[in-house]
ROKOLRO-127670 format. One record per residue (C-alpha): residue in three letters; x, y, z. Coordinates in steps of 0.001 Angstrom, whole numbers, padded with zeros to 6 digits, always signed. Layout:
BEGIN
ALAXYZ/...
***
This chain:
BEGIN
UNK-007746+004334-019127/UNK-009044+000888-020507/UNK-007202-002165-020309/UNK-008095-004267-023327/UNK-006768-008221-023895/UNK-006931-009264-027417/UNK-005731-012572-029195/UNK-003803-011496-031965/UNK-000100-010748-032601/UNK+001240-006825-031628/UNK+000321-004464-034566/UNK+001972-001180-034647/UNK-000673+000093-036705/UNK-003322+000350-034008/UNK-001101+001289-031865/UNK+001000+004734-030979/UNK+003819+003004-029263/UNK+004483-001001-027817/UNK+006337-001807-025124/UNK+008354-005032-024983/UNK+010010-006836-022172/UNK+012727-009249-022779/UNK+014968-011259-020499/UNK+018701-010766-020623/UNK+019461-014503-020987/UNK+016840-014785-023851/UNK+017843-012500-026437/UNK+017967-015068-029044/UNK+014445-015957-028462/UNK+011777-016378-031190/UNK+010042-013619-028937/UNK+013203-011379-029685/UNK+013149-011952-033382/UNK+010091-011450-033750/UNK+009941-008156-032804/UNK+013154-007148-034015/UNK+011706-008196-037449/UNK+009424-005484-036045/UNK+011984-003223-035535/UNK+013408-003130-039115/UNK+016639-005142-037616/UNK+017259-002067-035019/UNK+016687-004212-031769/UNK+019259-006785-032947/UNK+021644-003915-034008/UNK+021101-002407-030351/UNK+021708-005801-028965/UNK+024807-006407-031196/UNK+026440-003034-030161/UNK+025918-003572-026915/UNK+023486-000734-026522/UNK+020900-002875-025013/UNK+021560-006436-023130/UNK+018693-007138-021529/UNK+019581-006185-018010/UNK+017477-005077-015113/UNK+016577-001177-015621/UNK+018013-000942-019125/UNK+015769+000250-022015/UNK+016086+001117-025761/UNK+013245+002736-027950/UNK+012863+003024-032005/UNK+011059+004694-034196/UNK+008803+002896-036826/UNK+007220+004723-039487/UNK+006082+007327-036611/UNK+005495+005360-034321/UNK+007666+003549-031132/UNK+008310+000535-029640/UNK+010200+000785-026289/UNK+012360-002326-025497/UNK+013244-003030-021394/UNK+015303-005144-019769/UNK+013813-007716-017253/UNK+017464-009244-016283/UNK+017781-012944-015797/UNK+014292-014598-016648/UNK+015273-017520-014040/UNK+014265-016087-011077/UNK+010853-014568-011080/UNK+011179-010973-010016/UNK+007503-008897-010473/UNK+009057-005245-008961/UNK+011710-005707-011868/UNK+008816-006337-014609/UNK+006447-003343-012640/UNK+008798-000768-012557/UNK+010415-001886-016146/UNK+007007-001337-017198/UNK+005380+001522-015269/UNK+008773+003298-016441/UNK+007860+002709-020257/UNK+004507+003922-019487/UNK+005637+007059-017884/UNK+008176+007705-020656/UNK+005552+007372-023926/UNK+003241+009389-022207/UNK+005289+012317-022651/UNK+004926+011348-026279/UNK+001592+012336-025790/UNK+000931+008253-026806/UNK-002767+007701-026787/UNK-002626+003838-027102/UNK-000255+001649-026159/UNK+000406-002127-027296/UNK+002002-004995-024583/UNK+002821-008520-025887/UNK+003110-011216-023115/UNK+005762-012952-023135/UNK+006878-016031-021290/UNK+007683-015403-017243/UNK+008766-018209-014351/UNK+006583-017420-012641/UNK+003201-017915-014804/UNK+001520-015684-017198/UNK-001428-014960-014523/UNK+001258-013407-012230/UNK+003340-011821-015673/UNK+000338-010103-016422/UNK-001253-008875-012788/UNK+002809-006948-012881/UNK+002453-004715-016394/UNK-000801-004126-015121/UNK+000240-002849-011783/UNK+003516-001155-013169/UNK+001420+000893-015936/UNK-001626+001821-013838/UNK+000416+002779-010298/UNK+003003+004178-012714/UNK+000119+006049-014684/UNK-000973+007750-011006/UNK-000419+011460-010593/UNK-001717+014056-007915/UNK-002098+017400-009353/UNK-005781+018063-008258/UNK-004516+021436-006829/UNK-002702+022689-009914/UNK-004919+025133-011669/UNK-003564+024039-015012/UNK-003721+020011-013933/UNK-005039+018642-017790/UNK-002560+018021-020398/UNK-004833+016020-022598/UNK-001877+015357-024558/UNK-000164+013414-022011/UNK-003016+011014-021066/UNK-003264+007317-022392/UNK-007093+006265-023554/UNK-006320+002734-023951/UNK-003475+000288-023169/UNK-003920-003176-025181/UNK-002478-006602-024335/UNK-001557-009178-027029/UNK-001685-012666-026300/UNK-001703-014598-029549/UNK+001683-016188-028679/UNK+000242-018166-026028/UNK-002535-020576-026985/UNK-005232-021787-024940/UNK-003824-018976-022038/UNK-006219-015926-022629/UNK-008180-017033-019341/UNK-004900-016794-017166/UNK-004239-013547-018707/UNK-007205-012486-017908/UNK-006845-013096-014397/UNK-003567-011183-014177/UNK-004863-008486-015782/UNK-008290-008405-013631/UNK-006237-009122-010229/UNK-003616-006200-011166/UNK-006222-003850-011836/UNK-007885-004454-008800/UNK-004683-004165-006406/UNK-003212-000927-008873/UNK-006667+000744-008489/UNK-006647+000177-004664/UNK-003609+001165-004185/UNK-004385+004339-005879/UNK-007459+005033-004175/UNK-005399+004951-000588/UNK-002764+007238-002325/UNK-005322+010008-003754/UNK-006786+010323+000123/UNK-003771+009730+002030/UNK-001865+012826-000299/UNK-004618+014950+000642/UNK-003281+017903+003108/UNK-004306+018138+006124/UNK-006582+021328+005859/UNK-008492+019123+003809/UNK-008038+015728+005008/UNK-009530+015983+008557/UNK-010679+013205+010489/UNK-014481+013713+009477/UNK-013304+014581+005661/UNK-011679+010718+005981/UNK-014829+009504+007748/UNK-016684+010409+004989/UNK-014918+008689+002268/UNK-014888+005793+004290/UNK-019001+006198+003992/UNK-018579+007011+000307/UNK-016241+003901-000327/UNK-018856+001340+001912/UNK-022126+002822-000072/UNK-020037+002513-003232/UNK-019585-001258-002575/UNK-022910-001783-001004/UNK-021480-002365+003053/UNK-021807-001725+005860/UNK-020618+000884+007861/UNK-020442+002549+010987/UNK-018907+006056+011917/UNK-018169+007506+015819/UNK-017775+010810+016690/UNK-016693+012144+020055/UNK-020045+011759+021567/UNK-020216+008227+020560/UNK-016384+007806+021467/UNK-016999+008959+024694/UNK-020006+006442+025792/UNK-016957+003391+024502/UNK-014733+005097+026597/UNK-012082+004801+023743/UNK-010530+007411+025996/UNK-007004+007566+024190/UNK-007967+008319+020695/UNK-009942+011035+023064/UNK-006487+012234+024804/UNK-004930+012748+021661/UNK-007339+014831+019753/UNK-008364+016593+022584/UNK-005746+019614+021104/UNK-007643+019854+017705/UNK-010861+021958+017188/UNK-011827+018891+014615/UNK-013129+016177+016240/UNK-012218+012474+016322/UNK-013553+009628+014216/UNK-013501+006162+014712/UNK-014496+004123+010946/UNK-015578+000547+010739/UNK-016478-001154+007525/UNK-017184-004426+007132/UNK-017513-007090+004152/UNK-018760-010589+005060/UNK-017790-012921+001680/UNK-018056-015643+003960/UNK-020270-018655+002395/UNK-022353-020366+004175/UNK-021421-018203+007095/UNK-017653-020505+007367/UNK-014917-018730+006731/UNK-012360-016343+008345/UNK-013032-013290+010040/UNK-009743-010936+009849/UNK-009547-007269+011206/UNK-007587-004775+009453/UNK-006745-001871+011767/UNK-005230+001744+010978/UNK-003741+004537+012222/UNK-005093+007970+010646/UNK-003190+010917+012333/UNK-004581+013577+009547/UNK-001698+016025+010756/UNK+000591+015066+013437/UNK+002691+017885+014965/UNK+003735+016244+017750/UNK+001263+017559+019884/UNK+003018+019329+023333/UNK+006456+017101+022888/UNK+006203+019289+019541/UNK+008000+018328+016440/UNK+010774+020255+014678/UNK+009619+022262+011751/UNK+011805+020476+009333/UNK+010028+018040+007012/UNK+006674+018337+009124/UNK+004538+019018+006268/UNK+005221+015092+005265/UNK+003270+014315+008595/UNK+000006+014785+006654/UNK+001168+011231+005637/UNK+000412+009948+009573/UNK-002842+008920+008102/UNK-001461+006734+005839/UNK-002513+003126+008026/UNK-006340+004201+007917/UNK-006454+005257+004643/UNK-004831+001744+003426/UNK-007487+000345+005393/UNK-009941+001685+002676/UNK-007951+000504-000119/UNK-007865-003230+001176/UNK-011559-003346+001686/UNK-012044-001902-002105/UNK-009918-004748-002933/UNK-011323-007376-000641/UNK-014774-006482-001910/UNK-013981-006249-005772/UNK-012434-009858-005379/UNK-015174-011462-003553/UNK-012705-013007-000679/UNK-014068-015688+000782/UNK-013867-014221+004662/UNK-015667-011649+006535/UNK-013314-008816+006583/UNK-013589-006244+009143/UNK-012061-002461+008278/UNK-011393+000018+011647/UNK-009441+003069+011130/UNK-008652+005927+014041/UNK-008933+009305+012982/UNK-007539+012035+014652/UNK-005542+015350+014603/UNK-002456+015515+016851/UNK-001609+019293+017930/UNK-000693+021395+020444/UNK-003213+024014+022338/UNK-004287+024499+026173/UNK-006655+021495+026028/UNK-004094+018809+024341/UNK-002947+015754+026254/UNK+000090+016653+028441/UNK+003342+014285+029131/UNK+002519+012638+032472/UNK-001151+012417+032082/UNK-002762+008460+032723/UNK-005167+007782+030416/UNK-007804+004752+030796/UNK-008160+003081+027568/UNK-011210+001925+025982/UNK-009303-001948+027480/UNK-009350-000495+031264/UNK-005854-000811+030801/UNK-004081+002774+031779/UNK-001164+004457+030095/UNK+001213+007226+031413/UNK+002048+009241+028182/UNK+005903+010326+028450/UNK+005480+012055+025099/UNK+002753+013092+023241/UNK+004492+012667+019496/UNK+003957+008805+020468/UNK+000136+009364+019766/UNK+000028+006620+016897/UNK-000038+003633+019662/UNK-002293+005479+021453/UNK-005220+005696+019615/UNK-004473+002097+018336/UNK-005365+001021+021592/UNK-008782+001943+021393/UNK-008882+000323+017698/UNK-007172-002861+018431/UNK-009743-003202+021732/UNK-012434-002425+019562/UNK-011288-004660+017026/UNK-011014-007454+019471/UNK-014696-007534+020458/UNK-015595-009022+017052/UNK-013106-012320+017986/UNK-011369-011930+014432/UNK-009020-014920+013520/UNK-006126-012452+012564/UNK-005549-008847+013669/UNK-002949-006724+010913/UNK-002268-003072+012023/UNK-000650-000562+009969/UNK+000718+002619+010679/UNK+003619+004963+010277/UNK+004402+004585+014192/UNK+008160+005154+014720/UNK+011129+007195+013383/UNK+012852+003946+015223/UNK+011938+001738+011946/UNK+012698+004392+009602/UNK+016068+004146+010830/UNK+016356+000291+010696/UNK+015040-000416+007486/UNK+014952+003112+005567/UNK+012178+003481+002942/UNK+012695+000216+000928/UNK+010795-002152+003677/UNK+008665-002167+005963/UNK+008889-003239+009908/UNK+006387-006484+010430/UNK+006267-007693+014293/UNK+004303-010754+014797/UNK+002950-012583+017944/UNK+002705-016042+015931/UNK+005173-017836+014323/UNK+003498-019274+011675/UNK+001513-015983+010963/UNK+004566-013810+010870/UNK+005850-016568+007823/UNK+002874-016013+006112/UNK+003046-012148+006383/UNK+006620-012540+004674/UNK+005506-014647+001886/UNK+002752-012311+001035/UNK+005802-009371+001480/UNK+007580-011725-001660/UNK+004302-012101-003993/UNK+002853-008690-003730/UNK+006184-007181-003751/UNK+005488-004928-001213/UNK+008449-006029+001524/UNK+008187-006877+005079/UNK+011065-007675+007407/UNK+010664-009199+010631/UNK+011952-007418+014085/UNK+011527-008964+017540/UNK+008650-008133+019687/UNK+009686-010496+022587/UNK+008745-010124+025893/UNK+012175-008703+026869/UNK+010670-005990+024795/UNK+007605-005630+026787/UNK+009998-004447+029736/UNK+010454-001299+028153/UNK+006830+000204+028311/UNK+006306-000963+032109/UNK+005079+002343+034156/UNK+005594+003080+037446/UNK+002525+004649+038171/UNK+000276+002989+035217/UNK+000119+000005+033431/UNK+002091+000821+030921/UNK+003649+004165+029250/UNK+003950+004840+025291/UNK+007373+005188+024984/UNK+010555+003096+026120/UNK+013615+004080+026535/UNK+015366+006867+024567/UNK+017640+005474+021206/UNK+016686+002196+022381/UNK+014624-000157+020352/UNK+011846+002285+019497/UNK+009877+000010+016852/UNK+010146-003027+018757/UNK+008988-000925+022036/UNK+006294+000491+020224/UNK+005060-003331+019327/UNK+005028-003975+022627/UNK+003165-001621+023623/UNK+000053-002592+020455/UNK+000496-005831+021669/UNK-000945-005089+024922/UNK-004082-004549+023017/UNK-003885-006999+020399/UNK-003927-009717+022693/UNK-004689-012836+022844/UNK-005651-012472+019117/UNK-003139-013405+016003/UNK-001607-010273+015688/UNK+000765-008493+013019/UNK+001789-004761+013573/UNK+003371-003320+009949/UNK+005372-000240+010236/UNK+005334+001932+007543/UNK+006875+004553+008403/UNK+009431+004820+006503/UNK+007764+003155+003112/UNK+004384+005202+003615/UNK+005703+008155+001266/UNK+008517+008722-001138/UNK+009902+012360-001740/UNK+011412+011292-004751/UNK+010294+008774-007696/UNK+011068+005028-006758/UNK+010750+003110-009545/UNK+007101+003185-011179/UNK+006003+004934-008062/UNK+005835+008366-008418/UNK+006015+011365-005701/UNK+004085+011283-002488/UNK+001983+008392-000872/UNK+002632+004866-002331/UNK-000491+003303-000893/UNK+002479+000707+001479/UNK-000053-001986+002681/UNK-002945-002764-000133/UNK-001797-005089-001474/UNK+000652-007113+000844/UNK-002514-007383+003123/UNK-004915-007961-000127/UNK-002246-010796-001013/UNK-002200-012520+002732/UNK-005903-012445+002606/UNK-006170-014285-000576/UNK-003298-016617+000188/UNK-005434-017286+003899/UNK-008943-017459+002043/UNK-008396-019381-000992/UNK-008313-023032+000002/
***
């Protein structure tokens, strides 16, 4: 699908279908009247019988002479609210597609919060919204149903085309990105193995001409990244550990920031076995490394200014006679040594190894992400995401970039009243505290053992990895959680 800008005024007749946003406290607008001049007089009609007012997820479409313009509400244009214009938009999208619309037409219109940031939205609500997974449908082409060519009009705004442009280019970037982590992370598990992952994470680094370096259990073994070891140890497919790495640095000054994730490719649970309900969804506990992929795609395609460093831990969890056992002590790749408990908390574990790993490059910043507890799920369901922070003024920035990119974080306490919880008896430490008691901040703890003495943020996503039911313009399956709140704290931390 192309996204085209052009600076001229929406014209229905090079165009299937337009989609308009207006405001709920602008309906008077020029804007408004000039497309209900479009409209034949049927969007102020709508708007005088109080079909349509402008609120947040209201919409209206017409018909002109065969063709349609679908009008959404954006709600009160005072507060600057880009999940309200992505999924008012990526809904639209969704909707003429069934049309079988070939090309759609978007006007910009005026936003609070700038027509670079107005722009990067649409884009982001039509191309996520535009996203589908049906590789494994033998009839999986409706050529009907897909859009060649979406156009956006900016003759309204004068001397504005370049900010526009930016939107749209930044948007793209982030949507596509976002989808890319979705495509691999929906992959099932009897195709998405820890090698199959490996090797998009080569495809991905040649693709972008970087480097990259892939371990397999020989090479795991001479690190001694002995827990990512323990936990695969069940699985006749071996372990991987990925590292990419983009250096956008100039001059050789800038930041150097580590992006770490977990990539359980099927996670039953291993010996403290999961119940069978819903397990099939734990192809999904690969969801941190494969995000991991789509922030270096981003990273790379906008020429960051930082040297960005991409690990990811690969590994099946399952049960068999060889798997890790509760109340073995494992020696991390650290030295440090952990007394599993239970074998389902597998996600820390081969973190360890990452974060260690990660550490020996001396990154500025460390962000983790992985679907790690059930705890988190509970506390913040699937609308945001857990974000534990060992610094202050890092954790504020996390949240900010939470706010822009839309994707939200919420801060819980990983205190060290917290770190009492994963203190062994026999080891250092054990991976798992105590039962119904703080799980996601225990599991924290535990990462930050490994984190340290870096700047460290741990995101859980467990419960905003994967949606089994449409949410807004994001459709079934993986939603890619992490691109681009990451993406948007590394430009915020690499752009002055």
């Amino acid at each position: 699908m192309q996204i085209i800008i052009e600076e001229k005024s929406a014209n229905l007749n090079e165009v299937d279908s337009i989609i308009v946003g207006v405001y709920s406290d602008k309906l008077d607008s020029p804007f408004v009247k000039n497309f209900d001049k479009l409209s034949n007089g049927q969007l102020k009609g709508a708007i005088g019988n109080k079909e349509f007012d402008g609120k947040e997820s209201t919409a209206v479409m017409f018909r002109i002479d065969g063709n349609k313009m679908i009008v959404v509400g954006l709600g009160d244009s005072k507060v600057s609210k880009g999940e309200v214009i992505k999924n008012a938009f990526g809904n639209a999208f969704s909707s003429l597609k069934e049309y079988s619309c070939k090309t759609i037409g978007v006007p910009v219109f005026e936003s609070v919060g700038g027509l670079d940031f107005l722009s990067r939205c649409i884009v982001e609500g039509v191309v996520i919204g535009d996203y589908s997974f049906n590789k494994y449908k033998t009839d999986n082409t409706d050529p009907k149903k897909q859009v060649d060519k979406v156009i956006v009009y900016c003759q309204e705004h004068n001397n504005s085309k370049m900010l526009i442009e930016n939107g749209v280019k930044l948007g793209q970037i982030l949507a596509d990105s976002t989808n890319l982590t979705r495509t691999i992370a929906n992959e099932p598990a009897n195709v998405a193995t820890p090698v199959f992952v490996a090797n998009k994470a080569k495809e991905l680094a040649n693709q972008l001409k970087i480097k990259y370096e892939v371990f397999g259990r020989k090479e795991l073994e001479k690190m001694d990244a002995n827990a990512l070891l323990a936990v695969s140890a069940g699985s006749v497919n071996e372990p991987q550990l990925i590292h990419l790495e983009y250096d956008g640095r100039k001059n050789g000054k800038g930041k150097t920031i580590a992006v770490v994730g977990k990539g359980i490719t099927f996670d039953s649970g291993g010996i403290s076995i999961k119940p069978a309900l819903k397990m099939e969804e734990m192809k999904f506990d690969k969801s941190g490394a494969c995000a991991v992929l789509g922030i270096m795609n981003a990273c790379v395609k906008l020429s960051v200014n930082a040297r960005i460093i991409g690990i990811g831990a690969l590994s099946e969890n399952l049960p068999s006679g060889s798997a890790y056992k509760p109340s073995d002590i494992i020696k991390t790749m650290s030295g440090k040594t952990v007394e599993v408990q239970n074998t389902d908390a597998e996600g820390r574990m081969v973190l360890s190894d990452a974060l260690t790993y990660a550490n020996k490059f001396k990154p500025d910043y460390i962000i983790d992400l992985a679907t790690l507890t059930g705890a988190c799920v509970v506390a913040l369901g699937d609308l945001t995401s857990g974000l534990f922070c060992n610094d202050e003024e890092f954790e504020k920035k996390m949240i900010i970039a939470g706010q822009t990119s839309g994707e939200k974080l919420w801060s819980l306490p990983v205190s060290a009243e917290y770190d009492e919880k994963i203190k062994s008896d026999i080891a250092d430490i054990k991976n798992v505290g105590e039962s119904y008691n703080a799980g996601a901040s225990a599991g924290a703890s535990f990462l930050k053992v490994f984190a340290a003495p870096t700047k460290w943020a741990h995101l859980d996503i467990a419960g905003t990895a994967w949606t089994v039911r449409p949410k807004g313009y994001l459709g079934l399956g993986s939603t890619g959680m992490g691109v681009r709140v990451v993406t948007q704290f590394i430009m915020n931390e690499t752009s002055s």
